[in-house]
C-alpha positions as CSV (number, residue, x, y, z in Angstrom):
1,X,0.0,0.0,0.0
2,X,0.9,3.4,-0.8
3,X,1.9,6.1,1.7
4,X,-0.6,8.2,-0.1
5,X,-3.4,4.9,0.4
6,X,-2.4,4.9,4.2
7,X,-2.9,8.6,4.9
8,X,-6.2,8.3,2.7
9,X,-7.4,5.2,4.8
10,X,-6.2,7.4,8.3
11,X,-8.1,10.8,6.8
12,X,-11.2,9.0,6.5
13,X,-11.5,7.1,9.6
14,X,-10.7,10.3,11.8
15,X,-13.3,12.5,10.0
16,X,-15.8,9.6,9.6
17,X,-15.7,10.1,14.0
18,X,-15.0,13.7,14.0
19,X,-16.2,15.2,10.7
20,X,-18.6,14.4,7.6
21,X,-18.5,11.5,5.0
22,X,-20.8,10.7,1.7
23,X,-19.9,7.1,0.4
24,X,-20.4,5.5,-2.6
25,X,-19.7,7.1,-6.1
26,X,-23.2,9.0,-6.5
27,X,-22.8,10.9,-3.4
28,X,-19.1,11.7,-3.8
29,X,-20.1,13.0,-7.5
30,X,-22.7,15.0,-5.9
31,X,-19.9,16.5,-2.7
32,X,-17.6,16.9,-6.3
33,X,-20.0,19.1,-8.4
34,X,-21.0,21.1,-5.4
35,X,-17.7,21.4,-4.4
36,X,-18.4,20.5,-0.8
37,X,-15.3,17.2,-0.8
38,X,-12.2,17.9,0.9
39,X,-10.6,14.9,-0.2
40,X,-11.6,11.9,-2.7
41,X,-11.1,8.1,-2.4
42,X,-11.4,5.7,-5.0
43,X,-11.1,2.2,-5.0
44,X,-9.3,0.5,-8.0
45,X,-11.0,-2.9,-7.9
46,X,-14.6,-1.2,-8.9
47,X,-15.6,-3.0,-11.9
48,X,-17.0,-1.9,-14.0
49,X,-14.1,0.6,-13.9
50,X,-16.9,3.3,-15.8
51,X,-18.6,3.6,-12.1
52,X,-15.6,6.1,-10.7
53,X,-13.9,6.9,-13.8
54,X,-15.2,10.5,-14.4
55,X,-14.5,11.1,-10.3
56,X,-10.4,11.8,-11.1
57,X,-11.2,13.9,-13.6
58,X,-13.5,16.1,-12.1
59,X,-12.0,16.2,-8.4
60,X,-8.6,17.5,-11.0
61,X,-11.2,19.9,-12.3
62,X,-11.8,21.1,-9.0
63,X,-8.5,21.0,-7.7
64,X,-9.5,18.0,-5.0
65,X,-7.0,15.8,-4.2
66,X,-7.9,12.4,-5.2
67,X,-6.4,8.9,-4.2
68,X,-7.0,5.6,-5.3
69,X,-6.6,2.9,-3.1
70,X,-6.6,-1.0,-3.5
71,X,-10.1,-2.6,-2.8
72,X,-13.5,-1.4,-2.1
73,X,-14.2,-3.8,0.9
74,X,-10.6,-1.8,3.0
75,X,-12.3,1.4,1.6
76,X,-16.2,0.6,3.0
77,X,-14.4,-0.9,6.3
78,X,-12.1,2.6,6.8
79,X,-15.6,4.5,6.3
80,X,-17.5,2.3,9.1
81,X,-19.7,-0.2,6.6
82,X,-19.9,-3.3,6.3
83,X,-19.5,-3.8,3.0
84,X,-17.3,-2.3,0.4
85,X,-17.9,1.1,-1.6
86,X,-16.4,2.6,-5.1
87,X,-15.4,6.0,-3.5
88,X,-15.8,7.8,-0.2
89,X,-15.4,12.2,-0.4
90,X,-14.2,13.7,3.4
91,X,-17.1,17.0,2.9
92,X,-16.3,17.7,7.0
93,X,-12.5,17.5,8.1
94,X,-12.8,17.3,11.6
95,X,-9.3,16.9,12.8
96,X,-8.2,15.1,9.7
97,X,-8.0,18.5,7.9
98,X,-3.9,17.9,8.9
99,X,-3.5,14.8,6.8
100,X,-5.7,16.4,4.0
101,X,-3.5,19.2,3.4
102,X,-0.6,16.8,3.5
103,X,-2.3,14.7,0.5
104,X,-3.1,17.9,-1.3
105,X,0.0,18.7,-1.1
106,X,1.5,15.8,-2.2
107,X,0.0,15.9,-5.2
């Protein structure tokens, strides 16, 4: 796993207890448009890959940093569900706003 994939996985489990989430790739489209995400997650083994594929492009449109990470199910269990989910947007930092700006930053 990335450094980048561990910071994401961190981000969203301190703002998913001390900020906002919207899971799954409708919602974080919706947190994109409106500009409301902080931070984008999306995970690679989404098939089909059409699902998340516009969310790179328009969190770069945005200027939203935007990380892919390995598997859905680490990405749904990081965001407190059971099962997995395509993509996960931070809308409320919380006290991950730290680790967001480091991920911005980096890239």
């Amino acid at each position: 796993m990335t450094q980048a994939a561990e910071k994401a996985f961190e981000a969203i489990e301190i703002a998913k207890n001390t900020g906002k989430l919207k899971k799954g790739s409708n919602e974080v489209t919706k947190s994109l448009e409106k500009g409301t995400a902080k931070l984008v997650v999306i995970a690679k083994d989404i098939t089909p890959a059409e699902i998340v594929m516009h969310l790179p492009l328009l969190a770069k449109e945005k200027n939203i940093p935007c990380i892919e990470v390995g598997s859905k199910d680490e990405l749904g269990a990081a965001a407190g569900l059971s099962v997995g989910t395509a993509a996960v947007a931070i809308v409320q930092e919380g006290e991950a706003k730290k680790l967001i700006k480091e991920l911005a930053e980096g890239h």
